[in-house]
N, C-alpha and C positions, 0 to 999 in steps of 0.2 A: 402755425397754430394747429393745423389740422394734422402736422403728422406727431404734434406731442399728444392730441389727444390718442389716436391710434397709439403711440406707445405706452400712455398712463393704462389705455385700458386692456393692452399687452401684458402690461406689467401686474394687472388687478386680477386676470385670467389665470397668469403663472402663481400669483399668490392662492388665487379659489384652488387651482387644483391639486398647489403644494398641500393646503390644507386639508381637501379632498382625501390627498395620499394618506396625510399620517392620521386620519380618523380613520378611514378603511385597515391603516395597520393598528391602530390603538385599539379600534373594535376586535381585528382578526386577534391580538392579542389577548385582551379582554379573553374570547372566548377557548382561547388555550386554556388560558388560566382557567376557566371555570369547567374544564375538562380535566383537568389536573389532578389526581390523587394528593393524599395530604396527611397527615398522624396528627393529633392532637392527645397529648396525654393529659390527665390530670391524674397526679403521683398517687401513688397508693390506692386509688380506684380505679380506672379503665384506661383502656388507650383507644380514643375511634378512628377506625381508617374510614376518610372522605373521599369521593369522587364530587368533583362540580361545587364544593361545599356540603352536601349532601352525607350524612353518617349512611356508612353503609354497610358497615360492623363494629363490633364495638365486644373488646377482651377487655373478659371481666378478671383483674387482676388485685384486686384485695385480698388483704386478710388481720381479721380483724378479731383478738381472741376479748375485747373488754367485757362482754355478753355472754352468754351462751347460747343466744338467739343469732346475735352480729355472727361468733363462730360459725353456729350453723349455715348461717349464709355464704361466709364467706371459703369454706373450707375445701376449698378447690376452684383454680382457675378455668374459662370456657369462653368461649363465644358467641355474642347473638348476631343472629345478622337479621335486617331491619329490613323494613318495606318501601319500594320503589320511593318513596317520596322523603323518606329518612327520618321520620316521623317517630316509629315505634319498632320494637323489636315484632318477629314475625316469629321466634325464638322465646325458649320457657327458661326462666329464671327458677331460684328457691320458693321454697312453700309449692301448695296445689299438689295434688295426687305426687307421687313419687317426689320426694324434694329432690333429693339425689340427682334428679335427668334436667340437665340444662345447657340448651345449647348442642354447639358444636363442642362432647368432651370425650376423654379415653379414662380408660381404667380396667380393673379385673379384681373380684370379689375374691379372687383364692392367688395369693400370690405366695409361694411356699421359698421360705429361703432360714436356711442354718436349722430343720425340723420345727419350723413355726408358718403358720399361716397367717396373713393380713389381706383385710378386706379394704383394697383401695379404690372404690365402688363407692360404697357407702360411706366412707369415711369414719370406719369403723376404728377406735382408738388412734388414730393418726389423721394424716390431712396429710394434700397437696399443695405447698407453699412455692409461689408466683415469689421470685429471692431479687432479680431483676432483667434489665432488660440489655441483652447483650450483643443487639443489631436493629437497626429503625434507618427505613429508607424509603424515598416515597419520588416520584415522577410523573408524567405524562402517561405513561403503558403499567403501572400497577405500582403497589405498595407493599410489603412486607415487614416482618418482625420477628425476633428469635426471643424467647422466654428463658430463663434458666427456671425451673423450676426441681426444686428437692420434694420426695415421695418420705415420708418417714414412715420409718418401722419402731422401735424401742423406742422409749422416751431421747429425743436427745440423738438419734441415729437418724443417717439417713439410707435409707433404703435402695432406692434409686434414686441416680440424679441425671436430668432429662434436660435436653436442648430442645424445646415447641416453637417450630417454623411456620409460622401460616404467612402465605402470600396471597395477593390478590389482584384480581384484572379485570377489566369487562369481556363479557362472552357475547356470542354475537346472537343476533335473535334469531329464536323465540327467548333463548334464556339470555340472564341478564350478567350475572355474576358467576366466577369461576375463584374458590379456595383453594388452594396447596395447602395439606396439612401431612408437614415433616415432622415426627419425632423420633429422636434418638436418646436411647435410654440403655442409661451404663450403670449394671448393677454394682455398687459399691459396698453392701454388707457382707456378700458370697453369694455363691450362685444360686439361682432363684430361679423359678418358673413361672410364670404368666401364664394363670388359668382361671377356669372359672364355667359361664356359660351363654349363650348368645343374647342370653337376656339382661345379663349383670356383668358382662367382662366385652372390651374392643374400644373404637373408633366407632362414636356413634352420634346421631341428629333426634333433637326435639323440637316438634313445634312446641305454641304457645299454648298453655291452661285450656286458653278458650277453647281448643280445635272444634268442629262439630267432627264428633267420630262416627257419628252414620256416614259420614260422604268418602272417608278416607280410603284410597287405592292406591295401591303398588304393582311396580311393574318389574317384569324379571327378563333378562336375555337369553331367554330360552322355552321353549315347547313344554305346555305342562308342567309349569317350575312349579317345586314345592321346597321350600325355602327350609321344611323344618327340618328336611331330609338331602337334599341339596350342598352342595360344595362346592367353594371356589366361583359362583357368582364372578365377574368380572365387574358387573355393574349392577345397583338396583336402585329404584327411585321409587319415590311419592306421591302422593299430589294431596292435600288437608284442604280446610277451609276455616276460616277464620273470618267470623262475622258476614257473612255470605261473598268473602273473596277468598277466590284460590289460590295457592299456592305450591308449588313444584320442590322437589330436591331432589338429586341422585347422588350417591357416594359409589365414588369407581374406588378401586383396592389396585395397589399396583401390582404388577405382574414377580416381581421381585419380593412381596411379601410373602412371610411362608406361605407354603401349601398347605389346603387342610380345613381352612377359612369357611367358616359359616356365618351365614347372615338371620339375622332376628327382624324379620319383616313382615308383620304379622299385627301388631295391636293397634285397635282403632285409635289410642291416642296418640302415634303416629311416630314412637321413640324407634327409631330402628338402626343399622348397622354392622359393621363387620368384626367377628370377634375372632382372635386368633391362638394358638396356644403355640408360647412357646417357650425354651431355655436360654436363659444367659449366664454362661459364665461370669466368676469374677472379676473385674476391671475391663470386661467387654462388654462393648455398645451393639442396641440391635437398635436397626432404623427400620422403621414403618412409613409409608407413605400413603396415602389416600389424598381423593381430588372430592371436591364438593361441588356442584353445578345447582347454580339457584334460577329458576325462573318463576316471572308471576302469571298468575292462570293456568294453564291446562300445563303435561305433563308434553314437555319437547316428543319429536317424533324419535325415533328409534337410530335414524339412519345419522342427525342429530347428533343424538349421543353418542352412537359410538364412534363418528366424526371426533371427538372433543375425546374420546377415551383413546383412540390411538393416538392419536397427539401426546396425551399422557403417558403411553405406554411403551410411544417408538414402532406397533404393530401395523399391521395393515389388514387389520381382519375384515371381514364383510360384515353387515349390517345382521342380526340375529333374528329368526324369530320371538316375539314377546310374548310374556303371557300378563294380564291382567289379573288382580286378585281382589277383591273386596276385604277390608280388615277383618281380623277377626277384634271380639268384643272381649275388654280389656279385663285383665286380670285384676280381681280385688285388690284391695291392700289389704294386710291380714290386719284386724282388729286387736286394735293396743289392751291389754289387762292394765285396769286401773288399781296400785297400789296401794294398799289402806293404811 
């Protein structure tokens, strides 16, 4: 009697601690998953890449001509990226000062090809149209997506036609998130130029409406940087505020991109970036690469960033001096004449 109980209760231990087992791996599993990046599209408006469940950006890929209003919204693809909690965009959509600046977008206001100029900026007589998506992948260590989108020129033409790669990963702290943003753009009308000016033409970031632009600062990897004068920046960052929380970005330029690159870093409402000029022959592709580094709160330390930008760049530079700059106070919008 005595040794069946000693085995029943043998046999009830190996049971506890079978079951022990697989909830400690059903947990440990669990919590994979909830670390796990994720795409979730819904067709013809965005696509959000998730961490944890979690929206952590979110391409805005509509286009919608039934308005003139919807049009204006939708008339070019961009990216927000959202706040630790995945809550809200941290990122400026249409409408508010500037419609035109939203997100993570590119473009250039002087784009000259066959003795005609387009402002693919503002979306001046043309738009950039999000056609579809022709790569979506997502795991444990990051996410990505490849855009096809067409740039038109003439009615009916396309101007350029661009492959937009943004990947994504967790960065390690202080910051939180690391963007890749690839594009390759094959001029298909005849050969054109990509021009314009630091303030209306590149690779560039917006915060949100709200920013408070008294508080807004940027940082340069270098002694004395003065941005307006300045070239070839490797890297430069932010820091805004939005409802008394801050928020950080730095866009690195890859070493591979023309030379020549000036940066527009400079207006309190905190739109800035890398603007480049350059030629493409016809039926040739020119690839752009820029890295985006998002952190919340203060602005990462220097030595930080540039940790995270050789890694981008394959170098092994040393840490820079930095210089700090208070924004300057933003330019007007020019007042509309009202037509009678």
């Amino acid at each position: 009697m005595k040794s069946n109980l000693c085995a029943m209760a043998m046999v009830r231990r190996a049971a506890l601690l079978t079951a022990l087992a697989w909830g400690g791996a059903a947990a440990a599993a669990e919590a994979a998953e909830a670390d796990k990046f994720s795409l979730a599209d819904t067709a013809g408006q965005h696509l959000d890449v998730l961490l944890g469940g979690k929206v952590v950006a979110r391409y805005m890929d509509a286009y919608d001509v039934s308005t003139s209003q919807r049009k204006l919204e939708t008339y070019k693809p961009y990216l927000h990226i959202f706040d630790a909690a995945g809550k809200a965009p941290i990122t400026k959509g249409p409408g508010g000062t500037f419609t035109h600046h939203r997100g993570i977008f590119i473009g250039w206001n002087k784009i000259s090809c066959n003795g005609k100029s387009y402002d693919r900026w503002h979306m001046k007589g043309g738009e950039q149209i999000h056609r579809q998506f022709l790569a979506q992948e997502a795991d444990a260590e990051h996410a990505a997506f490849t855009s096809k989108v067409d740039w038109l020129g003439e009615p009916g033409q396309v101007l350029l036609a661009e492959e937009r790669t943004m990947a994504f990963r967790p960065a390690a702290a202080p910051a939180r998130l690391i963007v890749d943003f690839t594009t390759k753009l094959k001029a298909v009308a005849g050969d054109l130029v990509l021009d314009g000016d630091p303030e209306h033409a590149g690779c560039q970031y917006r915060p949100a409406a709200e920013v408070d632009g008294k508080q807004t600062v940027y940082v340069f990897p270098k002694e004395q940087a003065d941005p307006k004068k300045d070239l070839d920046y490797p890297w430069a960052g932010e820091t805004y505020t939005l409802a008394g929380q801050q928020h950080s970005a730095v866009i690195m330029s890859h070493p591979d991109n023309p030379k020549g690159t000036r940066w527009s870093a400079y207006r309190d409402y905190g739109r800035f970036g890398a603007f480049t000029k350059a030629p493409v022959k016809a039926g040739e592709t020119l690839t752009l690469r820029y890295r985006f580094v998002i952190a919340d709160g203060a602005m990462p330390p220097a030595d930080a960033i540039q940790k995270i930008y050789n890694a981008f760049s394959g170098g092994t530079a040393a840490t820079p001096p930095v210089t700090i700059r208070k924004a300057d106070m933003a330019a007007a919008p020019k007042p509309k004449t009202m037509k009678k």
